[in-house]
py3Dmol code that shows the C-alpha trace and the ligand (Angstrom):
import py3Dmol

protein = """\
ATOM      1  CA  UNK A   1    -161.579 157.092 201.467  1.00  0.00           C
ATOM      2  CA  UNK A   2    -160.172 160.556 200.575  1.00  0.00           C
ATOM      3  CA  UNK A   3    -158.748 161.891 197.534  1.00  0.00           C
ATOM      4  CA  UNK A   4    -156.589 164.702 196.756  1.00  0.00           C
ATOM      5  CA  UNK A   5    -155.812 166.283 193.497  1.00  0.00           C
ATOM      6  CA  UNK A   6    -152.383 167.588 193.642  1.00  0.00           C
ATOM      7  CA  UNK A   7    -150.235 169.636 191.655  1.00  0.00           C
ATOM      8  CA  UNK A   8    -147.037 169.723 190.046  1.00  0.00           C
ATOM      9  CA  UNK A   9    -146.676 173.151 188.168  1.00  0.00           C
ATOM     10  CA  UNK A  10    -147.754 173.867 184.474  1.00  0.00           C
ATOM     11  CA  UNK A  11    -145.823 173.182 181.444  1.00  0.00           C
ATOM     12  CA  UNK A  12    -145.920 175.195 177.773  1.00  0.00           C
ATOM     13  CA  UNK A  13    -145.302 173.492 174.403  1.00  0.00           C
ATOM     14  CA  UNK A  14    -145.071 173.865 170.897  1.00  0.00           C
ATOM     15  CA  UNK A  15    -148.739 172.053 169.968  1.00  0.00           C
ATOM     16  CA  UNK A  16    -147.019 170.031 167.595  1.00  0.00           C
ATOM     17  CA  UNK A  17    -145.519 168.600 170.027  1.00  0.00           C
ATOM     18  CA  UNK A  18    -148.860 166.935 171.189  1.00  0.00           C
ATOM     19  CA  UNK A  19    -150.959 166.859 167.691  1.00  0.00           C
ATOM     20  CA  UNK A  20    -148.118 166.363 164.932  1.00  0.00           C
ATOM     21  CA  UNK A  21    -147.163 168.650 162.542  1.00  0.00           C
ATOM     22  CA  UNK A  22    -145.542 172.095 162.584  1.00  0.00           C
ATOM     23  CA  UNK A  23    -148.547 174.238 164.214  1.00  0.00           C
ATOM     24  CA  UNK A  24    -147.189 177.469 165.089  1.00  0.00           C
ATOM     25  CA  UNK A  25    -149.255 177.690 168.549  1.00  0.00           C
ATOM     26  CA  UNK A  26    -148.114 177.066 171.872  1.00  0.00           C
ATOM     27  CA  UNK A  27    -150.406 174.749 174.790  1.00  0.00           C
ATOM     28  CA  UNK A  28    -150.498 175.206 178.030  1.00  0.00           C
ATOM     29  CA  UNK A  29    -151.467 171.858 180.552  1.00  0.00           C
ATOM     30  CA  UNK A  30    -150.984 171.176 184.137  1.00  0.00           C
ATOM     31  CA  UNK A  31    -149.853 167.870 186.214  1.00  0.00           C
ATOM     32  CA  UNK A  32    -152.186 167.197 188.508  1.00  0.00           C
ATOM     33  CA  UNK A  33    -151.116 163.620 190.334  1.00  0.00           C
ATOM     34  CA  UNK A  34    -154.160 161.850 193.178  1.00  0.00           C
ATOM     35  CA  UNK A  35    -153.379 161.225 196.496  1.00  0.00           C
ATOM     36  CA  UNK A  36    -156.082 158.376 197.881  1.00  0.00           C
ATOM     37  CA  UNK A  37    -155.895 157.618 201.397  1.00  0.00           C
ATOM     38  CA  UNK A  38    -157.084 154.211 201.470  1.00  0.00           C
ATOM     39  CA  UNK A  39    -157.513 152.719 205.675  1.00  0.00           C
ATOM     40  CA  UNK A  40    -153.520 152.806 206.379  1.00  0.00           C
ATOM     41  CA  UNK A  41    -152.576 153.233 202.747  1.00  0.00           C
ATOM     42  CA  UNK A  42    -151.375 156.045 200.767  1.00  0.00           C
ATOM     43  CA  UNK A  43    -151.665 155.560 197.107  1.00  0.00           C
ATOM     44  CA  UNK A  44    -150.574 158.151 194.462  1.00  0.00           C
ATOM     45  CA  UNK A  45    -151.531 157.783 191.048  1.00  0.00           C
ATOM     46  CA  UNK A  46    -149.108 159.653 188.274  1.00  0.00           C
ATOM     47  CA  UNK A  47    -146.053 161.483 189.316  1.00  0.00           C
ATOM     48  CA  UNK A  48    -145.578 164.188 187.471  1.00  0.00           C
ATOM     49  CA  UNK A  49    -142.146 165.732 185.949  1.00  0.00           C
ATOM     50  CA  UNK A  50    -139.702 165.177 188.614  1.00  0.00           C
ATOM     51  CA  UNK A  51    -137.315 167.209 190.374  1.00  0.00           C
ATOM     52  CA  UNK A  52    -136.229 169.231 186.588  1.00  0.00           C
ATOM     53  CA  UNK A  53    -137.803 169.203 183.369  1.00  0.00           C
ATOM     54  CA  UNK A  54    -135.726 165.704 182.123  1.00  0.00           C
ATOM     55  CA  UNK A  55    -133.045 166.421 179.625  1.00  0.00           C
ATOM     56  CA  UNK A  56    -134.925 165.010 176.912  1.00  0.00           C
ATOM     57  CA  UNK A  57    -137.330 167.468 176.901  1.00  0.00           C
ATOM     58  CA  UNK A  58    -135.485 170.998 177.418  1.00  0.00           C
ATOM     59  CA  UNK A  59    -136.103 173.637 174.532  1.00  0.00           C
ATOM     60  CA  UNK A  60    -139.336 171.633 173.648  1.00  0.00           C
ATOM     61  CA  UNK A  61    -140.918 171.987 176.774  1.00  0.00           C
ATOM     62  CA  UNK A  62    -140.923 175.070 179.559  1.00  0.00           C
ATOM     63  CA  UNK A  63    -142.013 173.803 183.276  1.00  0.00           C
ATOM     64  CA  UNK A  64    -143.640 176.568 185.680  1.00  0.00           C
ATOM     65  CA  UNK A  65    -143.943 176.118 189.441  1.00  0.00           C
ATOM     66  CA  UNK A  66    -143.147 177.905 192.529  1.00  0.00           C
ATOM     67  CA  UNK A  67    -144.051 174.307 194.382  1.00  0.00           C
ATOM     68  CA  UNK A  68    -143.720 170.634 193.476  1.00  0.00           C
ATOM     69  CA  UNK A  69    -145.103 167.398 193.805  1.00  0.00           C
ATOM     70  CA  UNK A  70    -143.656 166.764 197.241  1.00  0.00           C
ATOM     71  CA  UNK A  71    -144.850 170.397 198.353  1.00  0.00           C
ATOM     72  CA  UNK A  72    -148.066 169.397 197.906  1.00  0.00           C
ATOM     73  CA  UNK A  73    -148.069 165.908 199.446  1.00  0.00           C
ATOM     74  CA  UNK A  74    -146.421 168.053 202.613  1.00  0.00           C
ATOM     75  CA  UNK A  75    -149.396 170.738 202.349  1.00  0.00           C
ATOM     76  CA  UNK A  76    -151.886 167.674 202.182  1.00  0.00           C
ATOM     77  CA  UNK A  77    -149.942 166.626 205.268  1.00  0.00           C
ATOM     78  CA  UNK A  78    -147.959 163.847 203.792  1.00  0.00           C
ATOM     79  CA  UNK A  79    -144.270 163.219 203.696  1.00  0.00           C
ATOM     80  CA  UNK A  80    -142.851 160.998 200.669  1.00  0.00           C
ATOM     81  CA  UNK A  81    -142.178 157.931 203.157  1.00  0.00           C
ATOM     82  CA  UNK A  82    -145.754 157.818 203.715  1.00  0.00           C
ATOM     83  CA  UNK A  83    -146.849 156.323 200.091  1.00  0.00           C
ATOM     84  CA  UNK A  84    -147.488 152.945 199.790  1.00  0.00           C
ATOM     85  CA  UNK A  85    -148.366 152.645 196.295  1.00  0.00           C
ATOM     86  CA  UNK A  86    -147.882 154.350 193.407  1.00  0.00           C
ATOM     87  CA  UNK A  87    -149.463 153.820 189.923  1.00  0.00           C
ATOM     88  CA  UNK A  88    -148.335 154.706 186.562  1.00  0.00           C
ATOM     89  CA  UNK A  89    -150.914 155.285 183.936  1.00  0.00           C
ATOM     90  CA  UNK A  90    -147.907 155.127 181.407  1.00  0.00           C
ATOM     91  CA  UNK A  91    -144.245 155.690 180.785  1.00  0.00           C
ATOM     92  CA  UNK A  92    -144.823 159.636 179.692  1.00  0.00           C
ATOM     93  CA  UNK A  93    -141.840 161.571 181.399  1.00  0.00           C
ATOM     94  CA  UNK A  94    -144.683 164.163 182.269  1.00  0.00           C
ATOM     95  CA  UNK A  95    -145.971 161.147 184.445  1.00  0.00           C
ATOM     96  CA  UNK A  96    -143.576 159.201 186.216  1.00  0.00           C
ATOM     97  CA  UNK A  97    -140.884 161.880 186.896  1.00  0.00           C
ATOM     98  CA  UNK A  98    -141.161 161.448 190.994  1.00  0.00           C
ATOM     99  CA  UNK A  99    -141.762 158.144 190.675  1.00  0.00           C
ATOM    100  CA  UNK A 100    -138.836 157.225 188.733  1.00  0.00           C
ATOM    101  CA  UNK A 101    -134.886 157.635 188.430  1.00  0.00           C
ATOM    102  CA  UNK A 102    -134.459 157.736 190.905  1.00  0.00           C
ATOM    103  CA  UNK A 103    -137.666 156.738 193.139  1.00  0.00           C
ATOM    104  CA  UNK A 104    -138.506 159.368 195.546  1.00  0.00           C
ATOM    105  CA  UNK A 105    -140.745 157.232 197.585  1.00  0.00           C
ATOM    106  CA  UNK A 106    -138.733 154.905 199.178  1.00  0.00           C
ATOM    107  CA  UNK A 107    -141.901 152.692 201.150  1.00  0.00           C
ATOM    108  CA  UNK A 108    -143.672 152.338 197.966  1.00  0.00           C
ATOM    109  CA  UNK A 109    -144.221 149.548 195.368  1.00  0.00           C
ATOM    110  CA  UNK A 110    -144.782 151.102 191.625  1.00  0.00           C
ATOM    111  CA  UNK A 111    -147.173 149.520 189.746  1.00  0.00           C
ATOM    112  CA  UNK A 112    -146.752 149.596 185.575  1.00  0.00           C
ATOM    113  CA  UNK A 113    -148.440 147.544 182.985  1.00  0.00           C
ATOM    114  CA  UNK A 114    -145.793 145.127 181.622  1.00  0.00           C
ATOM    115  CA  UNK A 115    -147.736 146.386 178.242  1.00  0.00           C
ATOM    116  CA  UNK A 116    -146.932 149.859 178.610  1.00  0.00           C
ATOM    117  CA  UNK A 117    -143.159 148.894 179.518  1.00  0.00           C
ATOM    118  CA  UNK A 118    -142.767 146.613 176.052  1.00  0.00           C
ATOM    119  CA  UNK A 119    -144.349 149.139 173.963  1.00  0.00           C
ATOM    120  CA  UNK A 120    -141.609 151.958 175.855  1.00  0.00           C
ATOM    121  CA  UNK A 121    -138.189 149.364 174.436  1.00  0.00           C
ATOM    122  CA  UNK A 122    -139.550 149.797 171.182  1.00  0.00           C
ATOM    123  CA  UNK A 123    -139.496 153.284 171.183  1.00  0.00           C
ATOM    124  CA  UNK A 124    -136.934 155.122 169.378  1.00  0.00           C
ATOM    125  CA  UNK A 125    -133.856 156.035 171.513  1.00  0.00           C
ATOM    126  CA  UNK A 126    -134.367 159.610 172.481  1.00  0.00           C
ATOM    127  CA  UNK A 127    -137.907 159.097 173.325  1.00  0.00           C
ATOM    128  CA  UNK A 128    -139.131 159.668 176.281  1.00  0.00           C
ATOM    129  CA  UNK A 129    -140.950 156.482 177.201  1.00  0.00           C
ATOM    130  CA  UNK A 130    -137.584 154.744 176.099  1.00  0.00           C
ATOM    131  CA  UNK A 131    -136.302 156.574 178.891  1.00  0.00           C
ATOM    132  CA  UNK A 132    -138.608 155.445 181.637  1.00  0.00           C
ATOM    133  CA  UNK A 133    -137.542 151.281 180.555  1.00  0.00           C
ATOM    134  CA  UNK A 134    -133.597 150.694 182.326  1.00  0.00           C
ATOM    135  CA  UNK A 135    -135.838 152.580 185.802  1.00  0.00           C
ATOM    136  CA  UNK A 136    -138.645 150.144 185.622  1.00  0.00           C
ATOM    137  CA  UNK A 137    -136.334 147.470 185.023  1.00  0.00           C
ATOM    138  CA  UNK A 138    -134.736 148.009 187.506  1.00  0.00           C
ATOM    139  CA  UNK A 139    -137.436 148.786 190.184  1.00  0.00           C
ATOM    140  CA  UNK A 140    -138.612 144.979 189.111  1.00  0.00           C
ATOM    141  CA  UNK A 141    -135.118 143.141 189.793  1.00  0.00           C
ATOM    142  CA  UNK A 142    -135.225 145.557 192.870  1.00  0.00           C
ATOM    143  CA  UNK A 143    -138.610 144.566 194.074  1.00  0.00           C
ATOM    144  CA  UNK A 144    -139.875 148.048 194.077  1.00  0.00           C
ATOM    145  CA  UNK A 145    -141.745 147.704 190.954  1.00  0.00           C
ATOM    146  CA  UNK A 146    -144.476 145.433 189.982  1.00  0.00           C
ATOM    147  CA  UNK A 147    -146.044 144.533 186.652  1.00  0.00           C
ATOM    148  CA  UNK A 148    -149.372 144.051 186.013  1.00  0.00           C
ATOM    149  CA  UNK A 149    -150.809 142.512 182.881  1.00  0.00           C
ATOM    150  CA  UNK A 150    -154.094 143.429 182.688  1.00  0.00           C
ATOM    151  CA  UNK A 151    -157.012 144.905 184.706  1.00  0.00           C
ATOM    152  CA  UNK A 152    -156.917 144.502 188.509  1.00  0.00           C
ATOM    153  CA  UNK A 153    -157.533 145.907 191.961  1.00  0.00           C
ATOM    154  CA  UNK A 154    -154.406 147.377 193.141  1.00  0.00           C
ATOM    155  CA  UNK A 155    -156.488 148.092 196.837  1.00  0.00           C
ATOM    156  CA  UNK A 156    -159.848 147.684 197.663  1.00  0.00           C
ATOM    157  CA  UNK A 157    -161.320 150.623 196.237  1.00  0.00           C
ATOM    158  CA  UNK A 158    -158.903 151.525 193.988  1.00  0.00           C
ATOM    159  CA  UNK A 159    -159.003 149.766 190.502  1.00  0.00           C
ATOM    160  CA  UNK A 160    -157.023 149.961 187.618  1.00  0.00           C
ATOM    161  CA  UNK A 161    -158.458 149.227 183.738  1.00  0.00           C
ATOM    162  CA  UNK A 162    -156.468 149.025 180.398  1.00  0.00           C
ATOM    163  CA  UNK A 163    -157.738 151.440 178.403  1.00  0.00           C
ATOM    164  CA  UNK A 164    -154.758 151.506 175.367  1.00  0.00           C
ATOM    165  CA  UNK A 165    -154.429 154.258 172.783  1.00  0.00           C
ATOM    166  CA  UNK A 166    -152.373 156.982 173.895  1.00  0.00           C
ATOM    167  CA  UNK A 167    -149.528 154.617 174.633  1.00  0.00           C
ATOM    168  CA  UNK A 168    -149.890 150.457 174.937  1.00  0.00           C
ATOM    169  CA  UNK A 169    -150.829 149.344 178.294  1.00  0.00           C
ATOM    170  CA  UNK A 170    -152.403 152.889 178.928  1.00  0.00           C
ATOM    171  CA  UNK A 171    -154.179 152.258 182.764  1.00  0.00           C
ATOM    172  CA  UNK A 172    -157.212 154.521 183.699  1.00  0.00           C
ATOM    173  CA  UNK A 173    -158.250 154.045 187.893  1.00  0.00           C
ATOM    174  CA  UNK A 174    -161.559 153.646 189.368  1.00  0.00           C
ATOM    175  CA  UNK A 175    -161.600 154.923 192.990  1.00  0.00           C
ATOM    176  CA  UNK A 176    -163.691 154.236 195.668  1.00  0.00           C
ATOM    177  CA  UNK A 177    -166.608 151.687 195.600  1.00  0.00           C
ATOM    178  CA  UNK A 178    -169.508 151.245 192.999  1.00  0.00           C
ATOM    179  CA  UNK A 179    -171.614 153.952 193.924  1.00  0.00           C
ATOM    180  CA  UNK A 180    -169.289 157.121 194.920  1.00  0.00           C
ATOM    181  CA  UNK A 181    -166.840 155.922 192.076  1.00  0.00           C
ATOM    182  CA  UNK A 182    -164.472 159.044 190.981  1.00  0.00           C
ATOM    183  CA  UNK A 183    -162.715 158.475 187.733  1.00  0.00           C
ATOM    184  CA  UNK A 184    -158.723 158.760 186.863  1.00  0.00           C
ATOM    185  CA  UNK A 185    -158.084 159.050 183.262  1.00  0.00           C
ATOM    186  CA  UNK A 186    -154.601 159.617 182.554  1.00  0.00           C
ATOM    187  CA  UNK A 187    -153.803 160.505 179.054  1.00  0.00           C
ATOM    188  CA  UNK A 188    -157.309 158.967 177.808  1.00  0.00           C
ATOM    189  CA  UNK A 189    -158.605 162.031 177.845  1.00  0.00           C
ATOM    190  CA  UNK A 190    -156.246 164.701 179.834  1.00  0.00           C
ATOM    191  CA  UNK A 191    -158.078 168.083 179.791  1.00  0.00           C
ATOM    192  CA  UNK A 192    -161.199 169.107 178.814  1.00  0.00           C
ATOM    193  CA  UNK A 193    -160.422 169.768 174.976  1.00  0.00           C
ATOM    194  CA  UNK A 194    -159.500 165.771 174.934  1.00  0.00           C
ATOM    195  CA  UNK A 195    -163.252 165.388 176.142  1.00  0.00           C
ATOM    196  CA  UNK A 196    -163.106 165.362 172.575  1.00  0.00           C
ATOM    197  CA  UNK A 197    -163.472 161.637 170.635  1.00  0.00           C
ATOM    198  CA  UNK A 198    -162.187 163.149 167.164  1.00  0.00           C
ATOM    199  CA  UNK A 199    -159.273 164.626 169.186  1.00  0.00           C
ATOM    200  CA  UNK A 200    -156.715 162.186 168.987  1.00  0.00           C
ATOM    201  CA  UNK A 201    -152.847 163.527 169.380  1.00  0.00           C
ATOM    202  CA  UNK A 202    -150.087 162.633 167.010  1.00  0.00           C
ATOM    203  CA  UNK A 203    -148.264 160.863 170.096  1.00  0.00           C
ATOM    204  CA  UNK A 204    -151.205 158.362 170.726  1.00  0.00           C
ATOM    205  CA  UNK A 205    -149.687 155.182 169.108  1.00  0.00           C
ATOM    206  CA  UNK A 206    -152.981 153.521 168.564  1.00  0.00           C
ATOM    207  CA  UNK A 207    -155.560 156.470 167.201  1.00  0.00           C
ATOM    208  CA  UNK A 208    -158.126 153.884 166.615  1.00  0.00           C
ATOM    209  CA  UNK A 209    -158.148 152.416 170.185  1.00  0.00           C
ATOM    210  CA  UNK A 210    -157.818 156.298 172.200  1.00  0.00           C
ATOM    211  CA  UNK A 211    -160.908 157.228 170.002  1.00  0.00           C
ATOM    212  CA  UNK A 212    -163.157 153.910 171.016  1.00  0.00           C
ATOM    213  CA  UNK A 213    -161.704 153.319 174.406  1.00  0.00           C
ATOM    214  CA  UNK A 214    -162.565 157.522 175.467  1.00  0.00           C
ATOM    215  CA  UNK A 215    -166.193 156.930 173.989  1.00  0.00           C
ATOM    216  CA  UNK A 216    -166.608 154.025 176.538  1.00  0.00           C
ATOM    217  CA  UNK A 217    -165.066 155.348 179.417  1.00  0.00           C
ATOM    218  CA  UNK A 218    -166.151 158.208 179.323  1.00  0.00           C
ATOM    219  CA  UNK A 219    -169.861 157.409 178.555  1.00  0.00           C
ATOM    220  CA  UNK A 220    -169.196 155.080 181.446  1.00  0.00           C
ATOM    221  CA  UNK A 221    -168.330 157.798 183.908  1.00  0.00           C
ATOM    222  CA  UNK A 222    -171.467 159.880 182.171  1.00  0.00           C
ATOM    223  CA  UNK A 223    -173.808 156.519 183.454  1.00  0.00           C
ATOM    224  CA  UNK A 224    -171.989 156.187 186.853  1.00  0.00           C
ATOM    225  CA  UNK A 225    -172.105 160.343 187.285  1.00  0.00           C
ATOM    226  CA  UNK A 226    -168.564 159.821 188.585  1.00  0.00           C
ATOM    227  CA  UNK A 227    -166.605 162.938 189.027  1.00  0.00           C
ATOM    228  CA  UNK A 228    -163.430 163.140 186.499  1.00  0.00           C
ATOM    229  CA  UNK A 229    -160.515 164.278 187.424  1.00  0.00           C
ATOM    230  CA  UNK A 230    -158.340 165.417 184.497  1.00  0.00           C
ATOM    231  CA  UNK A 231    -154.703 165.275 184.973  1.00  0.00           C
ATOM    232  CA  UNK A 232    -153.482 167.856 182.475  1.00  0.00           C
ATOM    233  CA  UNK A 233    -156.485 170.071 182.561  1.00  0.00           C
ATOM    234  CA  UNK A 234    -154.852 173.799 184.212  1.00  0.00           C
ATOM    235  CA  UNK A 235    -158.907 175.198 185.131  1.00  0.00           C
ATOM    236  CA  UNK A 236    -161.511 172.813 186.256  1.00  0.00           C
ATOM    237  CA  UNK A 237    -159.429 169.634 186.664  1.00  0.00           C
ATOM    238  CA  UNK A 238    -162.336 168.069 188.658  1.00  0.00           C
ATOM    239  CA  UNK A 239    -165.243 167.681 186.210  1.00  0.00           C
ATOM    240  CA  UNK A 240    -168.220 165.584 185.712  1.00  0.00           C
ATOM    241  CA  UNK A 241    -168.873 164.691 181.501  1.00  0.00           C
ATOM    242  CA  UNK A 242    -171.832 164.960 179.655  1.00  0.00           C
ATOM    243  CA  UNK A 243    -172.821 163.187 175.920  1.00  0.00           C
ATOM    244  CA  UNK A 244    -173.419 166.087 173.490  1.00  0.00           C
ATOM    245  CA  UNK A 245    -174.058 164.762 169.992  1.00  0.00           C
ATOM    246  CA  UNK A 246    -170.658 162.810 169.433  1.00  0.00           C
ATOM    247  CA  UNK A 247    -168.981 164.345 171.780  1.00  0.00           C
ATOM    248  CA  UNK A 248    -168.509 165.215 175.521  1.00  0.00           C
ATOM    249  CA  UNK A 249    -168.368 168.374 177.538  1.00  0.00           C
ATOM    250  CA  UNK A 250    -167.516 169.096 180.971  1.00  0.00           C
ATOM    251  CA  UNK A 251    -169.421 170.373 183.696  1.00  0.00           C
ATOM    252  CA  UNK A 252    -167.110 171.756 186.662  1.00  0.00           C
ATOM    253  CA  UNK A 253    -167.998 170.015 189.864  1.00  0.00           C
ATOM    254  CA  UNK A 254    -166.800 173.710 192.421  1.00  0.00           C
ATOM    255  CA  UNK A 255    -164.305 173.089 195.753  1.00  0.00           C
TER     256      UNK A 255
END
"""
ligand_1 = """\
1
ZN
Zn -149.309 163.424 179.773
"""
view = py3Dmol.view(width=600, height=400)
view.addModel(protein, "pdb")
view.setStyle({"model": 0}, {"cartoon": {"style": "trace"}})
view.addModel(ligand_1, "xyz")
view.setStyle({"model": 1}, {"stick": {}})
view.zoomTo()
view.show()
């Protein structure tokens, strides 16, 4: 099994965008999307922005790259044909942007928690995740998308787990077997200032759930000394955790 951390540009925002309020202070984070190449499978897991920043999210957001998603795959030696499975942590446009509307990887099947896709129709209209729901819908009557409804193995090797906070039906991914076990975790805890328990953004729609479920996974992955990759993280995405007094801090793990 081999994994790939990819890369599809940087984006700025207003931080109260991400944390509430009206902070006058601007965040920088990065999409990095995994490529696993599983025997004769290809799996990606997240899918960054897409082709152009969506609609939605121009003035709020600014998206930086001189190469995309699909560069990357092609640099890793990869064309878009070649993906066999893709999985969604959630319905964040900053995630499924390649994946979705329309699907840019025609020999895949997209995998979304049927959670994470009930929580996204009862968002309001202009929301983002709302956005993500007539695509998904779609990919389902289409047979391109499958739900899942809880914890599973989507390949040997490569395991999904509902870890809910950020957004319902939030999936983390395990990858590779029990011992050299790397760690995916999504919007859990994106960068290395989300390492943080107390750290909880104004978009997660369960506070209380993103604060306990990042203590346990992430202690997990501190047991298991499982590297982490961390999706929005622009330095250091690749990052082993260690406990320090309530709270965790990353140590780099080099190229
Ligand atoms: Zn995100």
């Amino acid at each position: 099994m081999r994994v790939h951390i990819l890369d599809d540009g940087t984006f700025v925002t207003d931080a109260g965008n991400l944390f509430g309020g009206s902070r006058k202070a601007s965040i920088k984070g990065a999409m990095h999307p995994v490529l696993v190449e599983a025997g004769d499978d290809l799996v990606l897991i997240d899918a960054g922005f897409g082709p152009e920043l969506p609609e939605l999210l121009v003035g709020r957001y600014e998206l930086n790259r001189d190469e995309n998603l699909l560069d990357h795959l092609d640099d890793a030696g990869y064309a878009a044909e070649d993906v066999t499975h893709v999985i969604l942590s959630h319905l964040d446009a900053d995630h499924v942007g390649w994946a979705l509307g329309p699907p840019n990887f025609p020999s895949a099947t997209v995998y979304v928690q049927e959670a994470a896709l009930e929580e996204a129709r009862q968002m309001p209209e202009k929301d983002g995740r709302r956005a993500a729901v007539p695509e998904v819908e779609k990919g389902v009557e289409e047979g391109w998308c499958e739900l899942l409804d809880d914890d599973g193995e989507i390949l040997p090797g490569v395991r999904v787990e509902v870890r809910s906070g950020h957004s319902a039906g939030h999936q983390i991914v395990w990858i590779g077997d029990s011992d050299v076990a790397a760690l995916y975790t999504g919007d859990l805890a994106p960068a290395k200032i989300w390492l943080d328990p107390d750290l909880i953004a104004g978009v997660d729609t369960d506070p209380e759930a993103a604060r306990r479920n990042r203590i346990e996974v992430l202690s997990e992955a501190e047991s298991r000394d499982a590297p982490v990759i961390l999706y929005h993280e622009p330095e250091d995405c690749l990052v082993r955790v260690r406990s320090k007094g309530d709270s965790f801090e990353a140590v780099p793990i080099g190229n």
